[in-house]
C-alpha positions in Angstrom: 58.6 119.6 109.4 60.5 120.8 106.3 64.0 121.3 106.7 63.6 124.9 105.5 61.1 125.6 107.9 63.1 124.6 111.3 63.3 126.8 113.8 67.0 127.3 115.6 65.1 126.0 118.6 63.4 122.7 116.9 67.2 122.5 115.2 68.5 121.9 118.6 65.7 119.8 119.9 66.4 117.4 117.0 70.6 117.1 117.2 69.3 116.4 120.9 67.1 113.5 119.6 69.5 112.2 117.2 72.5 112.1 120.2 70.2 110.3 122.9 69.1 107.7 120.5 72.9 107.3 118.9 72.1 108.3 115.5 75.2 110.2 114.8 74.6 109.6 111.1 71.6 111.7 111.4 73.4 114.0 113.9 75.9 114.7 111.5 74.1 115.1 108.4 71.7 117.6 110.2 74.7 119.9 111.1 75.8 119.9 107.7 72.3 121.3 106.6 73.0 124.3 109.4 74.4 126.5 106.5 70.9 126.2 104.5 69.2 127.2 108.1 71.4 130.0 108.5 72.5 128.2 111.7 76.2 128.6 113.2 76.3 125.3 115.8 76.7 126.2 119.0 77.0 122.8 121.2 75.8 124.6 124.4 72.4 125.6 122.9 71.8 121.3 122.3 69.4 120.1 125.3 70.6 117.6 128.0 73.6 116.9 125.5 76.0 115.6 128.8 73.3 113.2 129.9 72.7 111.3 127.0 76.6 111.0 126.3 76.7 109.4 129.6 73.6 107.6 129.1 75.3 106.4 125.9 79.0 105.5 127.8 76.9 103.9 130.8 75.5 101.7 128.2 78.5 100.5 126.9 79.7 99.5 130.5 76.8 97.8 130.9 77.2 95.4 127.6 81.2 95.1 129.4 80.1 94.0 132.6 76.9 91.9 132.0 77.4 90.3 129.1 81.0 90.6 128.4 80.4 92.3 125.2 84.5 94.1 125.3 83.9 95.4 122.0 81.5 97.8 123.3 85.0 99.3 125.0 85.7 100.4 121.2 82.4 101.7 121.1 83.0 104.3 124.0 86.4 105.2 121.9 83.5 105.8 119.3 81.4 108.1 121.3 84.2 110.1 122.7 85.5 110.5 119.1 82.0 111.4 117.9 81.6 114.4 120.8 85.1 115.7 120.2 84.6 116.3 116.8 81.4 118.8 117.0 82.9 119.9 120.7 80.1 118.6 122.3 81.5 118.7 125.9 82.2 122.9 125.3 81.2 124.6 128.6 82.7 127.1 131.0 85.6 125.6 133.1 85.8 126.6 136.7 89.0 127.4 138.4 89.3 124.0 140.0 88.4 122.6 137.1 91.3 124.6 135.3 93.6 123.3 137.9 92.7 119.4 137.5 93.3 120.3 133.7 96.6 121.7 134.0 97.5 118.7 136.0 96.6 116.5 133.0 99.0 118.5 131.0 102.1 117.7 132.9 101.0 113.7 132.0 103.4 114.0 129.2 102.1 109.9 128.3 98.4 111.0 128.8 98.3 113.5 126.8 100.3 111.9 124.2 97.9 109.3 124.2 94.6 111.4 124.1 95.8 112.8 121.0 96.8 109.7 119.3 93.4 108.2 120.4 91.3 111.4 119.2 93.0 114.0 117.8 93.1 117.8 118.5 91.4 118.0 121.7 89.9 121.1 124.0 90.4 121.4 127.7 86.8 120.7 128.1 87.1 117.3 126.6 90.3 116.3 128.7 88.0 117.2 132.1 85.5 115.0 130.8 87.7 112.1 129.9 89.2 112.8 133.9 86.4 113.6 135.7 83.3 112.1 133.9 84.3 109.1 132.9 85.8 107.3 135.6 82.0 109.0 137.6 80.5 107.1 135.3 82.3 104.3 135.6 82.1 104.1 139.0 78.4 104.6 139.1 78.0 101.7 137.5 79.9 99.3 139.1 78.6 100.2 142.7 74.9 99.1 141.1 76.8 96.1 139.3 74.3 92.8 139.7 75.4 91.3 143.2 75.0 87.9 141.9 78.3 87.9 139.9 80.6 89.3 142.9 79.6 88.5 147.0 80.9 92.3 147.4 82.2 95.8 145.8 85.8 95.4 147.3 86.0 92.5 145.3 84.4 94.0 142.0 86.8 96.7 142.5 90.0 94.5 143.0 88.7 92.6 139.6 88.4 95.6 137.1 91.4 96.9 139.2 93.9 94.8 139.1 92.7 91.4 136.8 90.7 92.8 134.4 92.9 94.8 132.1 95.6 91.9 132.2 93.3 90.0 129.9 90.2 90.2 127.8 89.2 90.1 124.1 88.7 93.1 121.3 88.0 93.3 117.6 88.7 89.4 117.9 92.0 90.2 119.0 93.0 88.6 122.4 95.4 90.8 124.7 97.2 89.9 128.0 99.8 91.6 130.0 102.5 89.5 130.7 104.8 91.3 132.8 107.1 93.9 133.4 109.6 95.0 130.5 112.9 95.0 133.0 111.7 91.3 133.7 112.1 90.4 130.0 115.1 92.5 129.6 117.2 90.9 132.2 116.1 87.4 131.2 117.2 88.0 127.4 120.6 89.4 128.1 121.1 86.3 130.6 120.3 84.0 127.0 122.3 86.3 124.9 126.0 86.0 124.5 126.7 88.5 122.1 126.8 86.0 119.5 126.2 86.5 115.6 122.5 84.9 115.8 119.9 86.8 114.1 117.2 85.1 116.3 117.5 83.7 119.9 114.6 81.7 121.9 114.5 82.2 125.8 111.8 80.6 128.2 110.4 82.8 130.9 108.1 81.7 134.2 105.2 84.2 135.0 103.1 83.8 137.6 99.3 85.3 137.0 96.5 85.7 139.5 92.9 84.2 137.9 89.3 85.3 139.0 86.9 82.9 139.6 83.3 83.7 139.4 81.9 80.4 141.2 84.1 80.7 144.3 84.2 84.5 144.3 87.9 84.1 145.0 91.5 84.3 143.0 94.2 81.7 142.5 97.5 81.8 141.3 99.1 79.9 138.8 102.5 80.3 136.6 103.1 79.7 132.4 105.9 79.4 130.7 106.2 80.8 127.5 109.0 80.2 125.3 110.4 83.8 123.2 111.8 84.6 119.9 113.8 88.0 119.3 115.6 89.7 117.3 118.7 90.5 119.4 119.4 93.7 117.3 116.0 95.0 117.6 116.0 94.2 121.7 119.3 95.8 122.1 118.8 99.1 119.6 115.4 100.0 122.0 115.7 98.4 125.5 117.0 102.0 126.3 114.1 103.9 124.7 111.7 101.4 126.4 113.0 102.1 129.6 113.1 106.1 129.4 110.3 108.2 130.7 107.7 109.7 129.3 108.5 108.3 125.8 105.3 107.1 124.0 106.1 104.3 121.7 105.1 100.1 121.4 108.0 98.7 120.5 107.5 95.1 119.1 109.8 92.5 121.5 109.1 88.6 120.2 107.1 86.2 119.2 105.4 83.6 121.4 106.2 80.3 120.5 105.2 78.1 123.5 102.4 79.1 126.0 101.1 81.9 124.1 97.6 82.9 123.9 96.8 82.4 120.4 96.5 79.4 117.9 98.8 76.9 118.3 100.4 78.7 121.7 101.5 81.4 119.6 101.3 85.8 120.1 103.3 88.9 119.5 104.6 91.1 122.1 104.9 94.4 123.0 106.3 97.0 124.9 104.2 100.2 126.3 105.0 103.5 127.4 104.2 102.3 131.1 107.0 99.1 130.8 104.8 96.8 130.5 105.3 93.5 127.9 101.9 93.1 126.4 100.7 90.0 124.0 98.4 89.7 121.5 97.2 87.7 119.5 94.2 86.4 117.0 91.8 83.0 116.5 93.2 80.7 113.8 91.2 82.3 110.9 92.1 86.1 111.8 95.7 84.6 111.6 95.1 83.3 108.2 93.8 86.2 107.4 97.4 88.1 108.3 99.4 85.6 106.4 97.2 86.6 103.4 98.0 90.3 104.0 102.0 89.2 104.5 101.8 87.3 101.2 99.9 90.4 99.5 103.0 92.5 100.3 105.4 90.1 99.2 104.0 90.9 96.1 103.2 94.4 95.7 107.4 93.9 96.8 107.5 91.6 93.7 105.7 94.0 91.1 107.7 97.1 92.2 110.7 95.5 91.4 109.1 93.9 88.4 108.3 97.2 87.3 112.3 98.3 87.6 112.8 95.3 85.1 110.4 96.7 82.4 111.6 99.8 82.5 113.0 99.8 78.9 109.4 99.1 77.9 107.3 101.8 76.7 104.9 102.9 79.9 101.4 101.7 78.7 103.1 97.7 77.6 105.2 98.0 80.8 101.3 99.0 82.5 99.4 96.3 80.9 102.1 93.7 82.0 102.1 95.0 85.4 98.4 95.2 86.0 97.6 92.0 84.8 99.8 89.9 86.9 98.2 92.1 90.0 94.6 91.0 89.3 95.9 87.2 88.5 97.8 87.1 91.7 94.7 87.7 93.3 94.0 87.0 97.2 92.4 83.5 97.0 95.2 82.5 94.6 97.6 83.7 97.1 96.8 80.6 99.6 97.6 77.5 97.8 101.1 76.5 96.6 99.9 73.8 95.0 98.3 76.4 92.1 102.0 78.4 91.2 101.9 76.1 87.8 98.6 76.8 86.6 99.0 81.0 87.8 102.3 80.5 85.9 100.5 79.2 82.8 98.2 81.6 82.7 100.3 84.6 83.0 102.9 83.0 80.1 99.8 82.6 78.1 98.9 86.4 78.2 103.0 87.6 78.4 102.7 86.1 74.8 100.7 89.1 73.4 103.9 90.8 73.9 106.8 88.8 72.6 107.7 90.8 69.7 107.3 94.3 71.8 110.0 92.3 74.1 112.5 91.5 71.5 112.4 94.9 70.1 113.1 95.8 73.8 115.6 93.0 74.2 114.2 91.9 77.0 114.3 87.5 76.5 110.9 86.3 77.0 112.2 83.0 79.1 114.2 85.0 81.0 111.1 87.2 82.3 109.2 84.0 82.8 112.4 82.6 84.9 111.9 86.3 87.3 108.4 85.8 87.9 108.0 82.1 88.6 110.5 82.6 91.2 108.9 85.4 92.5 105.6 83.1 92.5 107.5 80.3 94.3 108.7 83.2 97.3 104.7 84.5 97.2 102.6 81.4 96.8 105.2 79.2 99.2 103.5 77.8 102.6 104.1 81.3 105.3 103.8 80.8 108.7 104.0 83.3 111.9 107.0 82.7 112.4 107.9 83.2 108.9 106.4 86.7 109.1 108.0 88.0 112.4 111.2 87.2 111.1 111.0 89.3 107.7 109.9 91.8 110.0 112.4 92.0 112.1 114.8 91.9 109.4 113.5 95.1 108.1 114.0 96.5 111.0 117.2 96.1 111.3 117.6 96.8 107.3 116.2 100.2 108.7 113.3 99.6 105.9 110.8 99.8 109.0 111.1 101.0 113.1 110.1 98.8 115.5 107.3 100.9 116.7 105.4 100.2 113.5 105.2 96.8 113.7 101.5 97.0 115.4 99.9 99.5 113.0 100.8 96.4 110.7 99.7 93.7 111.8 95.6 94.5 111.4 92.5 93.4 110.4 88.9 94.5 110.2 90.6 98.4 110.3 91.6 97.2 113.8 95.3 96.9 114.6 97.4 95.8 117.4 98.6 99.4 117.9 95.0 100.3 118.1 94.6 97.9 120.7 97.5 98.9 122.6 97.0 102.5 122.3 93.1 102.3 123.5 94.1 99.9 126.3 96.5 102.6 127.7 93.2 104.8 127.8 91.4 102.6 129.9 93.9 102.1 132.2 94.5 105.8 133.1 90.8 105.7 133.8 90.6 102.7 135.6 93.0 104.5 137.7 91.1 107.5 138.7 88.3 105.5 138.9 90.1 103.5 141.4 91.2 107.0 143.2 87.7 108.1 143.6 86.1 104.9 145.2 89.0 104.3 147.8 87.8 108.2 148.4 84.6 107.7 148.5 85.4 105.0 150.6 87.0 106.9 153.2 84.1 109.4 153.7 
């Protein structure tokens, strides 16, 4: 049927299509067309819309809990994303429904957190995020395949109580670790108000462990060995530990026992106290040492550019742009090839010598500035290397604390995006929790 042919009803019957089978490109691009129809979108008029979302949202539990597929936890961030844009969850609230809304509202964290997550939200999406969800949720794991847990009591104490402490996203492994106060009151029992930019501390934690073969937990404890930034711990314990103040502050690093390569992680704090770790697979870190040495040069060039400044603006351009393509990414890795980048950029800096000396800039001299610059950019970086420069800009005041997760990303992921969709899931792993131990009691 040509588009300029469709009915408002067939209109509706096809977004409806598009949203069961998750074809939100074709969703969207049909909406778009709405002007040419002489259509104004009205969500309510799309058939069966709230079953298929759940359908969709069901789905994604399902590739969590059969097959371990956590990723598909980002994909629900998706969906919700997707229906909040065109207000797909628009209806007519009831007065209760009002009430359990207004009640959200006074979740100063929540609510903080639903529109970090999603953006501007309705009332109707927030009762579907606190009522829906944690249904769905629910539903599912009451039908969950027996043959992984001998009963529901014990499914429910799992995705209670175990799950959240530890699982994988985006590549990116996360575990709570413990409380905040915990690792408060240890560090100032290893700090003695010295002058040290960095102190190490060990701390013991005990963790409880699922195991699927004997249906039964254990408990075991890990030590894991801390590095902070005194300043940073100190300027923000008090921030951490205020209510209803929605910020991950970055703690330490984890140099022994940590749960990435080579026993390392970062930490974090979360608006609930918690200290959460995370941390990536040797060639994701790599990866973030590439991105650490890309802004130790972009640092380079903008000061490079100060130093030309005497040049006229298309020279001081041309000298600029080419040492940004020849520092390129893969050169970035090896130390081993600073002489032969070195070469290569004195070769071409040589077109310019005489626009130099009429500039009195000294040609060795500029060579001298960028092969140190190479040696800071091209020299071996490690993670501990790169938590350190970040702390000192923290305490420079160059960067807050609290942005130390968006930072540290890859694959358009970043910690903060981890931490900030984890604290979703936990508020409805909680009311999901409320409504079996009520369901429980009837």
């Amino acid at each position: 049927m040509a588009l300029n042919h469709l009915s408002e009803e067939d209109f509706y019957k096809k977004l409806s299509n598009h949203l069961k089978a998750k074809n939100f490109k074709d969703f969207t691009n049909l909406i778009e067309k709405s002007p040419e129809l002489d259509i104004h979108l009205n969500p309510r008029l799309i058939p069966n819309r709230f079953e298929y979302i759940s359908d969709l949202i069901l789905d994604c539990f399902k590739k969590v809990g059969e097959s371990y597929q956590t990723s598909a936890l980002g994909e629900i961030i998706d969906i919700l994303r997707f229906c909040n844009q065109f207000n797909l969850f628009d209806k007519d609230l009831s007065i209760e429904e009002k009430t359990i809304i207004n009640n959200i509202y006074n979740d100063v964290i929540f609510i903080s957190n639903l529109y970090d997550v999603f953006g501007k939200i309705t009332n109707c999406f927030i009762h579907y995020v606190r009522v829906n969800l944690p249904e769905i949720l629910y539903g599912y794991l009451t039908n969950f395949p027996s043959i992984y847990f001998e009963n529901i009591d014990l499914l429910v104490y799992y995705v209670k109580n175990i799950f959240w402490d530890q699982y994988t996203i985006y590549g990116l492994s996360v575990k709570k670790i413990g409380p905040f106060k915990g690792f408060y009151d240890i560090f100032k029992r290893s700090y003695n108000q010295s002058t040290t930019d960095f102190i190490e501390f060990d701390i013991y934690y005990k963790y409880t462990s699922f195991y699927y073969e004997l249906n039964d937990t254990k408990e075991f404890t890990i030590v894991k060995r801390h590095l902070v930034s005194p300043k940073n711990i100190l300027s923000n314990a008090d921030k951490i530990l205020k209510e209803n103040d929605y910020k991950f502050y970055s703690l330490s690093m984890v140099l022994l026992g940590g749960i990435g390569p080579q026993g390392h992680g970062f930490t974090y704090s979360t608006p609930k106290k918690e200290v959460i770790e995370i941390c990536s697979d040797i060639r994701e870190n790599n990866a973030i040492i590439i991105k650490y040495k890309i802004f130790l040069k972009n640092q380079f060039l903008k000061k490079l550019r100060k130093e030309l400044s005497s040049l006229k603006e298309d020279l001081r351009d041309s000298i600029i742009n080419y040492l940004d393509s020849a520092l390129n990414q893969k050169e970035l890795i090896g130390y081993n090839k600073k002489d032969r980048v070195l070469k290569i950029i004195s070769n071409h800096l040589t077109n310019f010598t005489e626009a130099l000396k009429i500039n009195k800039l000294n040609f060795d001299d500029l060579i001298d500035i960028i092969s140190e610059a190479l040696s800071i950019i091209l020299r071996p970086i490690n993670m501990v290397d790169q938590f350190k420069c970040r702390m000192d800009l923290i305490n420079e005041g160059k960067l807050d604390s609290d942005d130390i997760a968006k930072l540290t990303s890859l694959k358009g992921k970043s910690h903060y995006d981890v931490l900030k969709e984890r604290l979703f899931f936990q508020y409805i792993n909680n009311w999901f929790y409320e409504l079996y131990l009520a369901k429980k009691v009837k």
